[in-house]
Biopython code that builds the backbone (N, CA, C, O; Angstrom):
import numpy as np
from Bio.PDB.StructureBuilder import StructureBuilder

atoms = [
    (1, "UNK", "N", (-29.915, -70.328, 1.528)),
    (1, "UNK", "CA", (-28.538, -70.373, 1.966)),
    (1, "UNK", "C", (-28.516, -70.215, 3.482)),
    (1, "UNK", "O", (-29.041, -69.193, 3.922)),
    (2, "UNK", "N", (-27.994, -71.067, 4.329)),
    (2, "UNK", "CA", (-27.571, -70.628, 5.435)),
    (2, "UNK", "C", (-26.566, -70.356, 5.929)),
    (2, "UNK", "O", (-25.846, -71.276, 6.316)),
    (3, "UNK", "N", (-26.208, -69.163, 6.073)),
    (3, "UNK", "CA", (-25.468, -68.059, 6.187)),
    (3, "UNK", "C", (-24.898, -68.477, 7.501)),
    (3, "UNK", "O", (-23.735, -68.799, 7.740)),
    (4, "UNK", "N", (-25.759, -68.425, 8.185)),
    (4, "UNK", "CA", (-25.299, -68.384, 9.781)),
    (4, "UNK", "C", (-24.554, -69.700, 9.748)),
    (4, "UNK", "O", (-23.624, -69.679, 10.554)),
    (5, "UNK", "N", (-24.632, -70.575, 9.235)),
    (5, "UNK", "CA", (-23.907, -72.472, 9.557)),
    (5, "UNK", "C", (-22.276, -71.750, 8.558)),
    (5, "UNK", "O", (-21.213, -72.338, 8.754)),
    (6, "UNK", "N", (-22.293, -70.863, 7.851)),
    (6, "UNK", "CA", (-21.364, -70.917, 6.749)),
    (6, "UNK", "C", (-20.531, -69.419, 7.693)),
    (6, "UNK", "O", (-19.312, -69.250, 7.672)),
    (7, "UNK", "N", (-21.220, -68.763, 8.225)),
    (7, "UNK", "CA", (-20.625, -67.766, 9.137)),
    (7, "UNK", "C", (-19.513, -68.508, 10.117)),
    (7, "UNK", "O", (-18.336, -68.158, 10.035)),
    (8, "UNK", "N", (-19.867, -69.410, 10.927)),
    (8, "UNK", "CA", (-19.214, -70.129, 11.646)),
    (8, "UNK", "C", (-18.149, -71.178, 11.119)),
    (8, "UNK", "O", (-17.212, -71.621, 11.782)),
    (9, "UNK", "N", (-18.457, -71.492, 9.818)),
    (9, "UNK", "CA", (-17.477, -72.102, 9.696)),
    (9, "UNK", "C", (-16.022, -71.312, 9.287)),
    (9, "UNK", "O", (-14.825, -71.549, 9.448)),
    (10, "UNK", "N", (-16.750, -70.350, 8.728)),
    (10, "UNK", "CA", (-15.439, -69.228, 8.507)),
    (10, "UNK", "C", (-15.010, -68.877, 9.551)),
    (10, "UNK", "O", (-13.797, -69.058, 9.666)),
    (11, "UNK", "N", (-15.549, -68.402, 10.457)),
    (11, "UNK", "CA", (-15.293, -67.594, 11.543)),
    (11, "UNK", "C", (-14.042, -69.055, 12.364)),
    (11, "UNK", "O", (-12.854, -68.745, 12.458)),
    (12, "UNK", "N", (-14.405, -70.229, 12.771)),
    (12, "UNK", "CA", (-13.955, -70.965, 13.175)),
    (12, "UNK", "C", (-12.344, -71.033, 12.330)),
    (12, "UNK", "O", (-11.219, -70.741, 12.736)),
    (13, "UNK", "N", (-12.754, -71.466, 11.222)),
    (13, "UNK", "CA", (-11.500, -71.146, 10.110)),
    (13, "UNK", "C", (-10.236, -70.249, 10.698)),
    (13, "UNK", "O", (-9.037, -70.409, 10.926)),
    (14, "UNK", "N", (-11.186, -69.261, 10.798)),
    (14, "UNK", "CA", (-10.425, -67.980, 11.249)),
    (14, "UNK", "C", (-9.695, -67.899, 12.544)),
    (14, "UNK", "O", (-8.785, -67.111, 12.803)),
    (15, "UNK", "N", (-10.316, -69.012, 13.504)),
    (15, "UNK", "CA", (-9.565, -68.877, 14.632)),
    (15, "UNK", "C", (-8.807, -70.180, 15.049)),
    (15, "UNK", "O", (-8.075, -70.297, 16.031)),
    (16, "UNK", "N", (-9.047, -70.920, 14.334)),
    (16, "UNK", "CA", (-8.220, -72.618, 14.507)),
    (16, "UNK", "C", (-7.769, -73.033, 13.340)),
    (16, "UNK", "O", (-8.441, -73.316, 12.348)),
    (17, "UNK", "N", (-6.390, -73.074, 13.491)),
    (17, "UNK", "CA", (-5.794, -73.299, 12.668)),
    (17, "UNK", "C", (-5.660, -74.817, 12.716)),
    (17, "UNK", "O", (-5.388, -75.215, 11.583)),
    (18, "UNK", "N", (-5.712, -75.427, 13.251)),
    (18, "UNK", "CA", (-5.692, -77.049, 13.123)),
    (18, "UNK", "C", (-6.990, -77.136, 11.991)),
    (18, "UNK", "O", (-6.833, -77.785, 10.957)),
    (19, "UNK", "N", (-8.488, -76.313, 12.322)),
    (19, "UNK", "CA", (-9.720, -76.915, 11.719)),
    (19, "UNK", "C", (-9.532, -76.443, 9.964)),
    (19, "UNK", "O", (-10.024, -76.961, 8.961)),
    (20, "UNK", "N", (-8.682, -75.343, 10.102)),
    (20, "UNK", "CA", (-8.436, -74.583, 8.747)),
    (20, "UNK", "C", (-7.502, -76.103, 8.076)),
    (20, "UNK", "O", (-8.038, -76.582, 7.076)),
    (21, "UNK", "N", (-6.499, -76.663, 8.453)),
    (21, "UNK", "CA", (-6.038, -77.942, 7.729)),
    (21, "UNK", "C", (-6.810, -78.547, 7.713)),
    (21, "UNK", "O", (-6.994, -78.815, 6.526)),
    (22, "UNK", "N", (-7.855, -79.273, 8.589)),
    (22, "UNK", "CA", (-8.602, -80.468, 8.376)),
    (22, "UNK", "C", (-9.886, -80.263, 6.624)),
    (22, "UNK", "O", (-10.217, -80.975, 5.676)),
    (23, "UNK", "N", (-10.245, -78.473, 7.258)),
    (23, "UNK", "CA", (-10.836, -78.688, 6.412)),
    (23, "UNK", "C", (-9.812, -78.948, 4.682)),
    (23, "UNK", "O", (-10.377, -79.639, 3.834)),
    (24, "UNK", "N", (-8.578, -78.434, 4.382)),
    (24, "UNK", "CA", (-7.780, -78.654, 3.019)),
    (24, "UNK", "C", (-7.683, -80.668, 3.064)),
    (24, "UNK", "O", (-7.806, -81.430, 2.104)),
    (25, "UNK", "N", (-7.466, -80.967, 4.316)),
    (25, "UNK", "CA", (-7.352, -82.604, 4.138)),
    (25, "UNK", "C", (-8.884, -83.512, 3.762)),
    (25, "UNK", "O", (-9.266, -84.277, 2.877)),
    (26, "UNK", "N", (-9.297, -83.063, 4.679)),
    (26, "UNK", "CA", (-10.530, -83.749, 4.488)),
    (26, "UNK", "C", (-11.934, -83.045, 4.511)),
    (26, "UNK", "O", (-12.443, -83.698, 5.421)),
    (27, "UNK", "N", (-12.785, -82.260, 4.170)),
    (27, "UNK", "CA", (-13.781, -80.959, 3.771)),
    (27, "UNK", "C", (-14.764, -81.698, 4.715)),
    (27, "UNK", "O", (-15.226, -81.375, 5.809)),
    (28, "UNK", "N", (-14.971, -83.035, 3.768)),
    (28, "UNK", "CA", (-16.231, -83.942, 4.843)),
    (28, "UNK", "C", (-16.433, -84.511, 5.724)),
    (28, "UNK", "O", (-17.514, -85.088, 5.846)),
    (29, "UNK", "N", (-14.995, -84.599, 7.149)),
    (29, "UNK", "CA", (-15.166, -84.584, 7.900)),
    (29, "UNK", "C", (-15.192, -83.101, 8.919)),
    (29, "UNK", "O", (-15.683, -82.903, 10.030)),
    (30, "UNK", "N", (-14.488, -82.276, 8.052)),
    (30, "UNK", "CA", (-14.120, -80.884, 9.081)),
    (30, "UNK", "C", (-15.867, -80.515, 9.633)),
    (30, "UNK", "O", (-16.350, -80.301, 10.745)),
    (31, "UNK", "N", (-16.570, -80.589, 7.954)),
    (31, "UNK", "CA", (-18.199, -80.235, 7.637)),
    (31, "UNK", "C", (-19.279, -80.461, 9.016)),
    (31, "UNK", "O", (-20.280, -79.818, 9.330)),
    (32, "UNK", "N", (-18.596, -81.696, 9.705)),
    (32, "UNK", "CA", (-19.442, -82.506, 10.280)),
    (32, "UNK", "C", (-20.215, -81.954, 11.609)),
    (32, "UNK", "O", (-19.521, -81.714, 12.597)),
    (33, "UNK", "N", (-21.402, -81.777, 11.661)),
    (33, "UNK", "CA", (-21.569, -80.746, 12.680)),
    (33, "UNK", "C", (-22.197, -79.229, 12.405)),
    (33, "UNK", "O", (-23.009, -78.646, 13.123)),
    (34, "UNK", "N", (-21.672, -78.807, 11.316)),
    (34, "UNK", "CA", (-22.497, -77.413, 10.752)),
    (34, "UNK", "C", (-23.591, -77.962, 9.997)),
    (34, "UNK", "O", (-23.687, -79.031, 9.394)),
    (35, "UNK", "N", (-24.526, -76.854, 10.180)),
    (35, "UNK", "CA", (-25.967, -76.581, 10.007)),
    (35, "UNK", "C", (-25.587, -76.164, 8.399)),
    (35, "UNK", "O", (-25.953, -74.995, 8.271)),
    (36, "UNK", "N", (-25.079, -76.584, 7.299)),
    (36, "UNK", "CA", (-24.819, -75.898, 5.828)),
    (36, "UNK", "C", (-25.935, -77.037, 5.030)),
    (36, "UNK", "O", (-26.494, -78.127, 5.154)),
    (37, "UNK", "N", (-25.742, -75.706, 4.025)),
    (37, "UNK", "CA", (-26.756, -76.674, 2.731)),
    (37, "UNK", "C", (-25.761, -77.685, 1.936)),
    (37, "UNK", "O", (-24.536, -77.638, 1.818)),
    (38, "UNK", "N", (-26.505, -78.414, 1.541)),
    (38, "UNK", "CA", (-25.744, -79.204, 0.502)),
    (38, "UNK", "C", (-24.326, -78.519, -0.686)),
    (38, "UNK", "O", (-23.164, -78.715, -1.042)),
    (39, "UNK", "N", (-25.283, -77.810, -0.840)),
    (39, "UNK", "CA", (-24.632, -76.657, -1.570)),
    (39, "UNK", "C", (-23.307, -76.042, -1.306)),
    (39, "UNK", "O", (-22.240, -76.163, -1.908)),
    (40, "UNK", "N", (-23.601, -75.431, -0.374)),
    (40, "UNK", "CA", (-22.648, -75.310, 0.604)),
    (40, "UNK", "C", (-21.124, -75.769, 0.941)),
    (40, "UNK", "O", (-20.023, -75.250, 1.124)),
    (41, "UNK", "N", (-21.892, -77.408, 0.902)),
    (41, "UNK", "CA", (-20.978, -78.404, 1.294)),
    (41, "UNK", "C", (-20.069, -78.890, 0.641)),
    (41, "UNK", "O", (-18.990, -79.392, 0.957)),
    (42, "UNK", "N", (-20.907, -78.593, -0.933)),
    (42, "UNK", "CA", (-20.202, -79.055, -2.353)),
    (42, "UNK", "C", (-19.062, -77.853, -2.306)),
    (42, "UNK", "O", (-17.848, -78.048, -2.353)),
    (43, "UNK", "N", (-19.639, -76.725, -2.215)),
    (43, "UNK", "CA", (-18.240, -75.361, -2.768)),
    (43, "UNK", "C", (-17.297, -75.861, -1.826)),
    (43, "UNK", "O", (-16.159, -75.971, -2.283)),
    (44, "UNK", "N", (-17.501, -76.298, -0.272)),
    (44, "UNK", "CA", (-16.269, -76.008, -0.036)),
    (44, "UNK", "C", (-15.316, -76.967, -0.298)),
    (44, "UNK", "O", (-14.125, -76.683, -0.419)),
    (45, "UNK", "N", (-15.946, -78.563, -0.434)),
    (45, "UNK", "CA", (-15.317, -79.828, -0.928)),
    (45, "UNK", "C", (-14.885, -79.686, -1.936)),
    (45, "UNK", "O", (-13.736, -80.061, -2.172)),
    (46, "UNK", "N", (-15.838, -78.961, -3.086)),
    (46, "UNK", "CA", (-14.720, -78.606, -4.030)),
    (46, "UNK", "C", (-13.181, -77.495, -4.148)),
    (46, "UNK", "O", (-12.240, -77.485, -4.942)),
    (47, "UNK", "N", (-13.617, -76.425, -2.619)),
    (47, "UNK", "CA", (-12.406, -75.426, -3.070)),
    (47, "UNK", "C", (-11.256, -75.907, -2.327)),
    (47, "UNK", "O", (-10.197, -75.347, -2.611)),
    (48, "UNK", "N", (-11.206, -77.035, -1.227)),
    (48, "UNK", "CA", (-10.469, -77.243, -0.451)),
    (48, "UNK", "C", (-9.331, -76.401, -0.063)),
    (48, "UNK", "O", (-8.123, -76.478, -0.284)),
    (49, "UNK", "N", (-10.289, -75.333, 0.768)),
    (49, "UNK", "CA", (-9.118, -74.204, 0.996)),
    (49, "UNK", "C", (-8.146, -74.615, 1.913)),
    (49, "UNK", "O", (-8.240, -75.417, 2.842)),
    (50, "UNK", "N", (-6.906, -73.746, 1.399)),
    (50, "UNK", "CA", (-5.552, -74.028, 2.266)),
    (50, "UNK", "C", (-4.949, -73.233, 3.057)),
    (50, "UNK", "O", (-3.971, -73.470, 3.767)),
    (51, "UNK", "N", (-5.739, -71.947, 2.895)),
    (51, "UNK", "CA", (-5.571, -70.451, 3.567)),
    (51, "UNK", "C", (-6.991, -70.195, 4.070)),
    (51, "UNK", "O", (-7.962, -70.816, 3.637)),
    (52, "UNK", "N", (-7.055, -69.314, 4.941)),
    (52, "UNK", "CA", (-8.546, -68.452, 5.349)),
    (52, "UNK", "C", (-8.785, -67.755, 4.031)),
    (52, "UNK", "O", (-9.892, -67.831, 3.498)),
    (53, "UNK", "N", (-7.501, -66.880, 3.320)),
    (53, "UNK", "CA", (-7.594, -66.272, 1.959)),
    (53, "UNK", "C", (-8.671, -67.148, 1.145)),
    (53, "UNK", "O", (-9.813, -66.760, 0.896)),
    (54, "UNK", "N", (-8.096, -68.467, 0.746)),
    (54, "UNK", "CA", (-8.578, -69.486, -0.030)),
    (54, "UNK", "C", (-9.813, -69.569, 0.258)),
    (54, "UNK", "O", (-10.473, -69.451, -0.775)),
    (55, "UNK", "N", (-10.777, -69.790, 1.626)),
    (55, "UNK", "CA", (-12.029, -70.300, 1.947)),
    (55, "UNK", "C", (-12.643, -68.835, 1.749)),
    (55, "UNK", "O", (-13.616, -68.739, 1.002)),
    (56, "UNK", "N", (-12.185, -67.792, 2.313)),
    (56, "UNK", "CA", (-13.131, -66.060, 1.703)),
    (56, "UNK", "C", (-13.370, -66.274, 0.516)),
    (56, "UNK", "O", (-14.550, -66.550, 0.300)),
    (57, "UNK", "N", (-12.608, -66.252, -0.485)),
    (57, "UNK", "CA", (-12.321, -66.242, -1.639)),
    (57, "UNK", "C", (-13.417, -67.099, -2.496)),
    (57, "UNK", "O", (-13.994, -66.769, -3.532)),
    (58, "UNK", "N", (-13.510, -68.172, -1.820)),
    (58, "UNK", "CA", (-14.297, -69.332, -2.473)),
    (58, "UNK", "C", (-16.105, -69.026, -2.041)),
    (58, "UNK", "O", (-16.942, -69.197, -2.927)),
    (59, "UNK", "N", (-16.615, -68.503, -0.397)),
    (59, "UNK", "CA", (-17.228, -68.335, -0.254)),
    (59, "UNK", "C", (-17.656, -67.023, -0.828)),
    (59, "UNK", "O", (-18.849, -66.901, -1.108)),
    (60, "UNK", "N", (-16.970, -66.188, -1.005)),
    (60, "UNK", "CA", (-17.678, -64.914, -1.873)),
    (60, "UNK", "C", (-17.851, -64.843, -2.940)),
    (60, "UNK", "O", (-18.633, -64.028, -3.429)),
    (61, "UNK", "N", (-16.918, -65.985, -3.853)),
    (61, "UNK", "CA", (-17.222, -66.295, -5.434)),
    (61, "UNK", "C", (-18.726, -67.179, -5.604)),
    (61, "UNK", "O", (-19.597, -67.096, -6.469)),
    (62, "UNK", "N", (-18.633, -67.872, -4.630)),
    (62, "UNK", "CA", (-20.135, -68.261, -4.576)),
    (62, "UNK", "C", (-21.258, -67.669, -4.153)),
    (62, "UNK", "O", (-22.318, -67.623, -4.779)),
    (63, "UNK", "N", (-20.988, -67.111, -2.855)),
    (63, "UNK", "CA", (-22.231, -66.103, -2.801)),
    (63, "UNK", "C", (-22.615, -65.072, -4.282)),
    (63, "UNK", "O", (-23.701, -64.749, -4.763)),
    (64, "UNK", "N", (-21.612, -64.851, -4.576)),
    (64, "UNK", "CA", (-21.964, -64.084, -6.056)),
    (64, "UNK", "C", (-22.806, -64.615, -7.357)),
    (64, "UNK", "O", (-23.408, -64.103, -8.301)),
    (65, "UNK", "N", (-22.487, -66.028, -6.838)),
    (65, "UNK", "CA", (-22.939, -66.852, -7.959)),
    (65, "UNK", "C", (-21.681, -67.104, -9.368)),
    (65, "UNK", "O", (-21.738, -67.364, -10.570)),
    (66, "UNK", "N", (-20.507, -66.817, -8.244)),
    (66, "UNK", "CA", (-19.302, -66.630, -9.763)),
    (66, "UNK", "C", (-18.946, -67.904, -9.909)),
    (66, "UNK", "O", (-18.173, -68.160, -10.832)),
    (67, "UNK", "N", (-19.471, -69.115, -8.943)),
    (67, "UNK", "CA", (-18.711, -69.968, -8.656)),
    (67, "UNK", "C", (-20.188, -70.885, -8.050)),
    (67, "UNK", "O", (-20.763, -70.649, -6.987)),
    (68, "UNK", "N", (-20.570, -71.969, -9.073)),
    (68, "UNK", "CA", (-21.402, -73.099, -9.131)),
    (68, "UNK", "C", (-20.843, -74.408, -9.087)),
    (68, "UNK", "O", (-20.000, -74.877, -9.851)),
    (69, "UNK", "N", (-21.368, -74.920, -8.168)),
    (69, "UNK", "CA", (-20.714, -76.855, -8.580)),
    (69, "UNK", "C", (-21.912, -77.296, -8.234)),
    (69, "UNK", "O", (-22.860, -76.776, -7.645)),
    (70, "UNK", "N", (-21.663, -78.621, -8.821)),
    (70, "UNK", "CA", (-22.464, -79.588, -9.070)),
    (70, "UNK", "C", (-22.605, -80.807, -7.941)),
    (70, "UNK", "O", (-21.684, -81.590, -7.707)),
    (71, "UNK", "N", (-24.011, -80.851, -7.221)),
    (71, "UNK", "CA", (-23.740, -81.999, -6.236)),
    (71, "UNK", "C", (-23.237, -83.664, -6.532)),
    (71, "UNK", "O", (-23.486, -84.601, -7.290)),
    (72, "UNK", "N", (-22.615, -83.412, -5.711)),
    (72, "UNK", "CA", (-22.076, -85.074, -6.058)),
    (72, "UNK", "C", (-22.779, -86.007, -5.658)),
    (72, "UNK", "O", (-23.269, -86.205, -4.546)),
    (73, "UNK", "N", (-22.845, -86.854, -7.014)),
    (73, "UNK", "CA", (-23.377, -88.540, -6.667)),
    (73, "UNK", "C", (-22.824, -88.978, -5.263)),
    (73, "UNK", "O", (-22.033, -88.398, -4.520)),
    (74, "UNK", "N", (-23.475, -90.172, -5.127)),
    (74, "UNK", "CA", (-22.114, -90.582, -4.103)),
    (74, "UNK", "C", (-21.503, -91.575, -4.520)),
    (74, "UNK", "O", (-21.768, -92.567, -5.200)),
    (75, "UNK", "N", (-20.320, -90.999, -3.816)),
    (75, "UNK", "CA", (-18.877, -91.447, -3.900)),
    (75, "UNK", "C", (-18.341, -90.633, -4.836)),
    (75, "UNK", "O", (-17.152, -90.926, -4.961)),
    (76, "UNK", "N", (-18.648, -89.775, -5.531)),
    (76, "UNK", "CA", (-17.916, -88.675, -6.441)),
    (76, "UNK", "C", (-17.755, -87.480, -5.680)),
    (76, "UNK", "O", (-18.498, -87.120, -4.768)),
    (77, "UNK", "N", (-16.789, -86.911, -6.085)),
    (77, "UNK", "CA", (-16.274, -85.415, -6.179)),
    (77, "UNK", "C", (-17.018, -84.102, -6.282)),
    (77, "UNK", "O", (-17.183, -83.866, -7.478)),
    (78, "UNK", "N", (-17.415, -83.372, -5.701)),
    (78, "UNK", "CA", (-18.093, -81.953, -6.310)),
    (78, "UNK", "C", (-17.651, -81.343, -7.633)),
    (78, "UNK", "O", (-16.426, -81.342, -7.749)),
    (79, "UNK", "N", (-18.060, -81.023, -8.265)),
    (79, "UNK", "CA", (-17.276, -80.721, -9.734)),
    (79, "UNK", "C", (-18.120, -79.144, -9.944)),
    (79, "UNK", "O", (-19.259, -78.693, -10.065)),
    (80, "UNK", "N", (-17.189, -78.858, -9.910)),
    (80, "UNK", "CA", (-17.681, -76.946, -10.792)),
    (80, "UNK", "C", (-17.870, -77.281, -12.294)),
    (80, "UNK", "O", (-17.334, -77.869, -13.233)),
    (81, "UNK", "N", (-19.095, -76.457, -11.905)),
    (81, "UNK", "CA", (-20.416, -76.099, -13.538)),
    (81, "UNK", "C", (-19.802, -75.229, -14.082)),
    (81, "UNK", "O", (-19.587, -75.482, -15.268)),
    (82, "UNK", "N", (-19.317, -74.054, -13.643)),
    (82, "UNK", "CA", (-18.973, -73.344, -14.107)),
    (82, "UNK", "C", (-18.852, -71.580, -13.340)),
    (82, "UNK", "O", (-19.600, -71.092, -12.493)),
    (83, "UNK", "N", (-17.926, -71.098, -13.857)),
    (83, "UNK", "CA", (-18.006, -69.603, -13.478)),
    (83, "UNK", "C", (-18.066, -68.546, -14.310)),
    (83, "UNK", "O", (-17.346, -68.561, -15.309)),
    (84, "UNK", "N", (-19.005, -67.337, -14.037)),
    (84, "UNK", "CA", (-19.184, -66.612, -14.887)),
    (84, "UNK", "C", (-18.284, -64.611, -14.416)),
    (84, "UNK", "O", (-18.376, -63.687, -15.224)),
]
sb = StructureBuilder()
sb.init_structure("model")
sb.init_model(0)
sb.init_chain("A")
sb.init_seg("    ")
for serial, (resi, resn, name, xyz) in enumerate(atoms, 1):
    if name == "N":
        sb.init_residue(resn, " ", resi, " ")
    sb.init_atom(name, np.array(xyz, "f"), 0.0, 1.0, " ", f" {name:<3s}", serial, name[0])
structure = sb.get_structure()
């Protein structure tokens, strides 16, 4: 996991509110530029947060492992495996 690429994007989140919409509009362009895993890339495309609330929320359900998705083919969607 890289923490530090996923630190910044929160942190950024946290202080630009324009980048906090881009990422709810579009995840894979906001993405463009951070050092994140695939993985990564999938939770947040799939949580398309709309709040800073929303993106914590999503990144700590995953760091927990409460919150798995599935990489997308391309041209598909991230899809959650499941949460436990």
């Amino acid at each position: 996991m890289s923490m530090n690429g996923l630190q910044h994007l929160v942190c950024r989140a946290a202080i630009e509110a324009d980048f906090l919409h881009l990422l709810a509009r579009s995840p894979a362009d906001a993405l463009l530029g951070f050092e994140i895993s695939a993985d990564e890339a999938a939770m947040i495309e799939a949580a398309r947060p709309r709040s800073l609330d929303d993106l914590a929320r999503a990144v700590e359900a995953w760091r927990r492992g409460d919150l798995i998705f599935a990489r997308p083919r391309v041209g598909d969607a991230a899809v959650p495996v499941g949460a436990g």
